[in-house]
C-alpha positions in Angstrom: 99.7 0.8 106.1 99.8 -2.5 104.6 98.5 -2.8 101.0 96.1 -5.9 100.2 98.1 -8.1 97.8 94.6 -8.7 96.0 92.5 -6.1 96.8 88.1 -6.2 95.9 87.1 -5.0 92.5 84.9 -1.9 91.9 82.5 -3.8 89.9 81.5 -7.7 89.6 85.0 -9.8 88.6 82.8 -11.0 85.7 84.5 -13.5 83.7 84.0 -13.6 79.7 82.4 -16.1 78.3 83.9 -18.5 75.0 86.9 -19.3 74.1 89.4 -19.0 70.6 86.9 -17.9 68.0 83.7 -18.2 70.1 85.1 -15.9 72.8 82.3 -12.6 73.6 82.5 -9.4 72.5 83.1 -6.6 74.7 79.5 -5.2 73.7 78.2 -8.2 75.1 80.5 -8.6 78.9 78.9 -5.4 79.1 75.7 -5.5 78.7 75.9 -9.0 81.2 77.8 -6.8 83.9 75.1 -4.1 83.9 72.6 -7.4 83.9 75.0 -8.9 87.0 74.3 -5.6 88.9 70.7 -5.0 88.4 71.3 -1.4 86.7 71.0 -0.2 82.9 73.4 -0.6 80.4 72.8 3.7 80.3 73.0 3.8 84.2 76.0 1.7 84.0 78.2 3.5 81.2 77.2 7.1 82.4 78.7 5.9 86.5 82.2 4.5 84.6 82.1 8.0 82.6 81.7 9.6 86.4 84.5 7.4 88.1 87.4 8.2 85.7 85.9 12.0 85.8 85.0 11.9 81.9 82.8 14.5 80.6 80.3 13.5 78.8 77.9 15.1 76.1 74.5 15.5 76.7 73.6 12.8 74.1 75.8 10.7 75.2 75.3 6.7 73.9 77.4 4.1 74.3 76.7 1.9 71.7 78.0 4.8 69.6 81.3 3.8 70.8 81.8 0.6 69.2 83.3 -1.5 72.1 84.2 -4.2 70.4 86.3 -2.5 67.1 89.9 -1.2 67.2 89.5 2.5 68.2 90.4 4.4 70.6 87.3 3.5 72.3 87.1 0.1 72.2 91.1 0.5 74.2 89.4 2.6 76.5 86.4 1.1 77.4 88.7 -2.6 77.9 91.1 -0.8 79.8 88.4 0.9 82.2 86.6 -2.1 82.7 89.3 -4.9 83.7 90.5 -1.8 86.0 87.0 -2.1 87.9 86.8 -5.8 87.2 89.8 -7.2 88.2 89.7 -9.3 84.9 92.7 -8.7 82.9 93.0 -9.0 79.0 89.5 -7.5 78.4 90.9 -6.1 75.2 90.5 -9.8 73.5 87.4 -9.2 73.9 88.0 -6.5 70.7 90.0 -6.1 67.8 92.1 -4.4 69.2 95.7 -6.8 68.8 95.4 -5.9 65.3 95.2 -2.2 64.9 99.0 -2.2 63.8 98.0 -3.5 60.7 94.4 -2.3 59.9 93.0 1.1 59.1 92.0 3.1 61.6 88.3 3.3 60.5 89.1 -0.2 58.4 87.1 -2.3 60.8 83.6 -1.4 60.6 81.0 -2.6 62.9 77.2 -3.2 62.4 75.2 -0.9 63.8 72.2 -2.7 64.3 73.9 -5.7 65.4 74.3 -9.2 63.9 73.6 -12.7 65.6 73.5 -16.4 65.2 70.2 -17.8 65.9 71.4 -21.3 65.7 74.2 -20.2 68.0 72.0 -19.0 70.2 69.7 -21.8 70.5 72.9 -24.2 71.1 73.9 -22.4 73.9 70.1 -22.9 75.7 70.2 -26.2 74.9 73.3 -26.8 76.5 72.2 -25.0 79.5 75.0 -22.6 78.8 74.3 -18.4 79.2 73.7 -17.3 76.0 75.9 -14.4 74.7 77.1 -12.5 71.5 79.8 -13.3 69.8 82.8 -11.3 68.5 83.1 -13.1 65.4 79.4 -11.3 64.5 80.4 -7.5 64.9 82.7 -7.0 61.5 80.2 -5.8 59.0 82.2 -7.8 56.4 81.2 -11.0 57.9 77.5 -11.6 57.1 77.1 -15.4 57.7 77.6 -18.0 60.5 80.4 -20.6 59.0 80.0 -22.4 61.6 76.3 -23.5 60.8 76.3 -22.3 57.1 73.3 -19.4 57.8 73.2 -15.9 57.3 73.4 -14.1 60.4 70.4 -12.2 61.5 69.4 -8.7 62.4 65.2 -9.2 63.1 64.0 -10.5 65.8 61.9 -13.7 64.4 59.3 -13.5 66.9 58.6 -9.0 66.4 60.2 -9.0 63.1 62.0 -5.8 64.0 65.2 -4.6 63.3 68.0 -3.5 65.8 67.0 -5.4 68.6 70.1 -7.1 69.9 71.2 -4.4 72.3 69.7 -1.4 71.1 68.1 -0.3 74.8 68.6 -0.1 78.2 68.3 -3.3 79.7 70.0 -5.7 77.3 69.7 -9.1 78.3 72.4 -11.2 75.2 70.2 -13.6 73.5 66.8 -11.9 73.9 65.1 -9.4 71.6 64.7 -5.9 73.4 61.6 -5.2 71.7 59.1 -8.3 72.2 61.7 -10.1 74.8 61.6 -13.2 73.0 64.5 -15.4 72.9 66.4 -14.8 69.5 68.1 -18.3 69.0 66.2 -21.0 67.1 66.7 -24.4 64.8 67.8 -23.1 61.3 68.7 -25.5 58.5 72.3 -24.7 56.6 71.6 -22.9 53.4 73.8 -22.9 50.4 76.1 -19.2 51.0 78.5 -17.1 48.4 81.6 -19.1 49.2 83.5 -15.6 49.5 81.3 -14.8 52.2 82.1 -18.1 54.0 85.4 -17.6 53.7 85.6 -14.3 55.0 83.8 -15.5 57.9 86.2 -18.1 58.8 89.3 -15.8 58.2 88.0 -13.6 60.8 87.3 -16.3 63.1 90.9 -17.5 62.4 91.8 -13.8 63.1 90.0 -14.0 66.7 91.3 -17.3 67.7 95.2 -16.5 67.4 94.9 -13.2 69.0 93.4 -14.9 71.7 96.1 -18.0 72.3 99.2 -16.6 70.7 99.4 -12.7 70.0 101.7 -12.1 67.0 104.2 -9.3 66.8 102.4 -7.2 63.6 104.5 -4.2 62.3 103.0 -2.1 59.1 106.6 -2.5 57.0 105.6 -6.8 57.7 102.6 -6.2 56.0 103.9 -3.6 52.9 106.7 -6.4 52.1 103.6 -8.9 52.2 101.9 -7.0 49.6 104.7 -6.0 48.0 106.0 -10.1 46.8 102.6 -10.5 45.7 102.9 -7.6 43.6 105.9 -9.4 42.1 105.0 -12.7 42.3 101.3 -12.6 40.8 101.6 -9.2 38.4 105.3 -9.1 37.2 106.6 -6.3 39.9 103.6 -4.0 38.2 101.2 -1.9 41.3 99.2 -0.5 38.5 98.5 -4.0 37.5 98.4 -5.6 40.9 95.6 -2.4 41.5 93.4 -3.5 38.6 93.3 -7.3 39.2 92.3 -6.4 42.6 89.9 -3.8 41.8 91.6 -0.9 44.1 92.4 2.5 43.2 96.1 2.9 41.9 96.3 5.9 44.2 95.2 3.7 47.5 98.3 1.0 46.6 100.7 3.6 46.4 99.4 5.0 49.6 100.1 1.6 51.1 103.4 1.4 49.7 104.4 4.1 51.1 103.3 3.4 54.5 101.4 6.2 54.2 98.3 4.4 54.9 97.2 0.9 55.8 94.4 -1.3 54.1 90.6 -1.9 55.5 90.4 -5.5 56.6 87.9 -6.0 53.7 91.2 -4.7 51.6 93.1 -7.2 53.2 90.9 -10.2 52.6 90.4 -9.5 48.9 94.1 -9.6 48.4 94.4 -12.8 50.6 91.4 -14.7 48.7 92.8 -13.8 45.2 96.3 -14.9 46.6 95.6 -17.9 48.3 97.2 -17.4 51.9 95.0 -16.8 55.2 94.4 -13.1 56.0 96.8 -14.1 59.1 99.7 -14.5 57.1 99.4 -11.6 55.5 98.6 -9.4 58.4 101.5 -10.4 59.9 104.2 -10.8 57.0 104.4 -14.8 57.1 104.1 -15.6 53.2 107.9 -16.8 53.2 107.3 -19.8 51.6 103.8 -19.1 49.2 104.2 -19.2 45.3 101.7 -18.7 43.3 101.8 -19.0 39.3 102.4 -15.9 37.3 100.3 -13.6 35.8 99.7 -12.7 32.6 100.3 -8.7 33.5 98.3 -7.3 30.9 95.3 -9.6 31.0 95.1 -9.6 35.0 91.4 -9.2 35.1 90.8 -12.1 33.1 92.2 -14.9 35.3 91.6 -13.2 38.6 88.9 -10.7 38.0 85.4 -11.7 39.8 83.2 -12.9 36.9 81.0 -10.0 35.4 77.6 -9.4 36.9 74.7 -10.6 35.2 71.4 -8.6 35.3 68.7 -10.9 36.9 66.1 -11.8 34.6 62.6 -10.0 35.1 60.3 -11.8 37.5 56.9 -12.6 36.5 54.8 -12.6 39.6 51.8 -14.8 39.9 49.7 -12.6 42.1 46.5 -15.2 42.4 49.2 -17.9 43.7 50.7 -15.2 46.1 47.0 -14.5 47.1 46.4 -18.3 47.7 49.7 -18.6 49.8 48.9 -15.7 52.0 45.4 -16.8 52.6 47.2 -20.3 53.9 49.0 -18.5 56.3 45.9 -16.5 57.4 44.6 -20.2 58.7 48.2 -21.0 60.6 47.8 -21.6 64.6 50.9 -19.5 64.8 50.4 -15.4 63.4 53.2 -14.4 61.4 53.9 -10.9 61.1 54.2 -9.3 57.4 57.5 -8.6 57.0 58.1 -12.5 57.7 55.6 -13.1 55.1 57.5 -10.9 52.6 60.8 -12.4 53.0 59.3 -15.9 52.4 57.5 -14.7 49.7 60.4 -13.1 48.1 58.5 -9.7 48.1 58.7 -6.1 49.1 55.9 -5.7 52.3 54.7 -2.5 50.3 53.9 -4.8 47.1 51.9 -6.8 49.3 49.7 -4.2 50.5 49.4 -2.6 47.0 48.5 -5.8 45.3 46.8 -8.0 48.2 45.9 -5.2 50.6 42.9 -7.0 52.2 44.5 -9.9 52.9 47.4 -9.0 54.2 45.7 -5.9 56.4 44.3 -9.5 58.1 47.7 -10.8 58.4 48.8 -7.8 60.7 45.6 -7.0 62.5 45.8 -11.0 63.7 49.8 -10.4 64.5 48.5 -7.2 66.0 46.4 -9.1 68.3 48.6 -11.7 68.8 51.5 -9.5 70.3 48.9 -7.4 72.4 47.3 -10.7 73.9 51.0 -11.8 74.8 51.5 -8.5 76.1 48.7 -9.3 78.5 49.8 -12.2 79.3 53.0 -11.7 80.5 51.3 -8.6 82.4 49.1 -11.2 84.5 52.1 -12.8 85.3 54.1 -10.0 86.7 51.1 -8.5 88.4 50.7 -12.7 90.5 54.2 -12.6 90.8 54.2 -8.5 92.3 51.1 -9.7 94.5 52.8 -12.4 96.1 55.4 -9.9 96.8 53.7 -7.0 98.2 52.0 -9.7 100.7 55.5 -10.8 102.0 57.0 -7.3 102.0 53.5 -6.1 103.7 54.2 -8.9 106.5 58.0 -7.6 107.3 56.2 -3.6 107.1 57.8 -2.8 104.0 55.9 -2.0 100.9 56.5 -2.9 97.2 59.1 -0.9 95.2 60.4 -0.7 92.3 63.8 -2.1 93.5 62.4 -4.9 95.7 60.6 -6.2 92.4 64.5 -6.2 90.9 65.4 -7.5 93.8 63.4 -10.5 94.3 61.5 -11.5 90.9 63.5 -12.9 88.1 64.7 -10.5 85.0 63.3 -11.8 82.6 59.6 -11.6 83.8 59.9 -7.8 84.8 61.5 -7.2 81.4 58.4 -8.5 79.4 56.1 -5.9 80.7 56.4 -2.0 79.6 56.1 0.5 82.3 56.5 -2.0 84.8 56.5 1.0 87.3 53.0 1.8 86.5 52.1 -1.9 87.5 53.3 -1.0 90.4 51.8 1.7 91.2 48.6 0.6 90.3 49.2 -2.5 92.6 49.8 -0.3 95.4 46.6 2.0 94.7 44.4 -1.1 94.8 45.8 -2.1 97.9 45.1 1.3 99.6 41.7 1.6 98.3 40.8 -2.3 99.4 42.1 -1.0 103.0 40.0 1.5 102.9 37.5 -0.5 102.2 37.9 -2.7 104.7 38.8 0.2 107.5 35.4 1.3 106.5 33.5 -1.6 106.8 35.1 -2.7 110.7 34.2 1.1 111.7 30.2 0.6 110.5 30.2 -2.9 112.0 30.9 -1.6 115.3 28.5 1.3 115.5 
């Protein structure tokens, strides 16, 4: 028999999206292959758990699994999909290139998921498919570097939480609560410069696993740590722990390649040291000096500066009540917590202190979201209309998967229980036949 020399893939060849430090995550290929086959993220994980003859626990959730990090997971899931994608190299999508030289649980990802808005919105405006990015999944990076912001985890439009991918149908870029678009114009802000670095250190890390792979071995990275121990604290670990602020205990375990550091580990010793976080992942600090330290006094010189308790805030509760009754008269409803975070309050002072008020300022967002609601349920129900007419002319009647089939995604995905739109569609029909059927049959007697 004579064996194709490039035979179909299983699933959609679906190529990632990016490049260097913008490249996707693996979370979000994902969730755009289970969009390229009209099926649920849940629908679509649970059939790859089926065709490699996994079993699976009853509770079974993919976004446990952290796609995008450097576990076990994260290789398998890669693996799996280029095998049904044809798509090799999935595992850029992850972290994976540097798990030689990272803890095993010294990645962690954010649960609820971080994003860009301004990102985001530049991909719409360049007509480009928006998508996540794998820069956002580290919990240790908490801004955007490239547009100075904090990255986000509300949806601006519902103001809730966990919304990125946290449901069945995930469509990147879109809020899977209110289905509202998630980018949008943000100023830069002035950000901890820590943070900003960090940011750009794991971009760095993204971009040269993804043109030039290095070759990372643990005893690299212990004779890395090991010079700056020399170099910066006189050949002293006990000293080189306290300047850092680590446990003496976790630098001898590193020493002793009995353990490796967290990539927030590693970043702390590469800010205080002044190389990239790829140099020292990888051994390359040949050629770095630094000046050295006074052993005994390390935390002085490169000790973070002592925290300073915030002064006490006095809160001006008759301006607060002027400023929410302002927003009371905006064209646009804003929902509480929005108002909070601009106000620089907790929501639950709010409703002690201005309760009436701000009761207003979620009944109107109330309304607001339940008159959109309706709206985009008119919508559906013209466009389902339309549909059953055209099916009803070829003898076919409207289902569930010929609305998939032939209305766009994200119209169906802005109504809840789109199935009992349906249904209800169909019942009306019936009953106006009837109707009809009843009135032809009196006509003629």
């Amino acid at each position: 028999m004579k064996v194709q020399e490039n035979p179909r893939s299983t699933l959609h060849k679906l190529q990632p999206l990016g490049c260097g430090a913008e490249v996707e995550s693996l979370t979000s290929y994902f969730c755009r292959l289970a969009v390229s086959h009209s099926t649920s993220t849940t629908q679509l994980s649970r059939w790859i758990c089926g065709h490699f003859e996994l079993m699976l626990e009853e509770d079974f959730d993919w976004r446990t699994r952290h796609f995008s990090g450097l576990r076990e997971a994260a290789q398998r899931w890669s693996a799996g999909l280029s095998a049904l994608t044809s798509v090799d190299r999935l595992d850029r999508l992850t972290f994976m290139h540097w798990k030689p030289v990272i803890a095993q649980n010294g990645l962690g990802i954010h649960r609820a998921g971080q994003f860009c808005p301004m990102c985001l919105y530049e991909d719409r405006e360049k007509g480009a498919t928006p998508y996540l990015r794998l820069q956002w999944e580290p919990k240790i990076v908490s801004v955007c570097h490239k547009h100075r912001i904090p990255l986000q985890t509300h949806c601006h439009s519902c103001a809730k939480s966990n919304i990125r991918h946290a449901s069945a149908l995930v469509i990147p870029g879109w809020c899977t609560s209110c289905h509202e678009f998630l980018g949008q114009e943000i100023l830069p802000q002035t950000l901890n410069d820590f943070a900003v670095w960090s940011a750009e250190q794991v971009a760095e890390l993204i971009a040269q696993q993804q043109y030039s792979p290095l070759q990372l071995e643990p005893h690299l990275l212990q004779d890395a740590i090991q010079k700056v121990i020399d170099t910066m604290y006189g050949g002293s670990s006990s000293a080189f722990a306290r300047g850092q602020g680590f446990p003496k205990t976790t630098v001898h375990s590193w020493m002793k390649c009995a353990g490796l550091p967290t990539l927030e580990n590693s970043l702390r010793v590469a800010y205080k040291s002044g190389f990239s976080v790829v140099d020292l992942l990888s051994g390359r600090i040949d050629g770095w000096s630094h000046l050295a330290m006074n052993v005994q006094l390390p935390l002085l010189t490169e000790g973070e500066p002592a925290r300073r308790r915030k002064p006490s805030r006095n809160i001006d509760w008759v301006q607060i009540e002027k400023e929410l009754q302002r927003m009371l008269e905006l064209a646009q409803p804003i929902p509480v917590l929005s108002v909070a975070e601009q106000i620089g309050l907790d929501v639950r002072q709010l409703y002690l202190r201005c309760n009436a008020t701000t009761r207003r300022l979620a009944a109107r967002w109330k309304a607001f979201v339940e008159e959109r609601k309706q709206v985009n349920v008119d919508v559906a129900i013209a466009h389902l209309r339309d549909l059953e007419a055209a099916l009803g002319e070829q003898g076919r009647s409207l289902t569930m998967r010929e609305a998939r089939a032939h209305i766009p995604v994200a119209i169906l995905h802005k109504v809840d229980r789109c199935w009992d739109v349906i249904r209800s569609i169909r019942k009306t029909t019936e009953l106006e036949a009837d109707w009809g059927s009843a009135n032809d049959a009196r006509f003629r007697t």
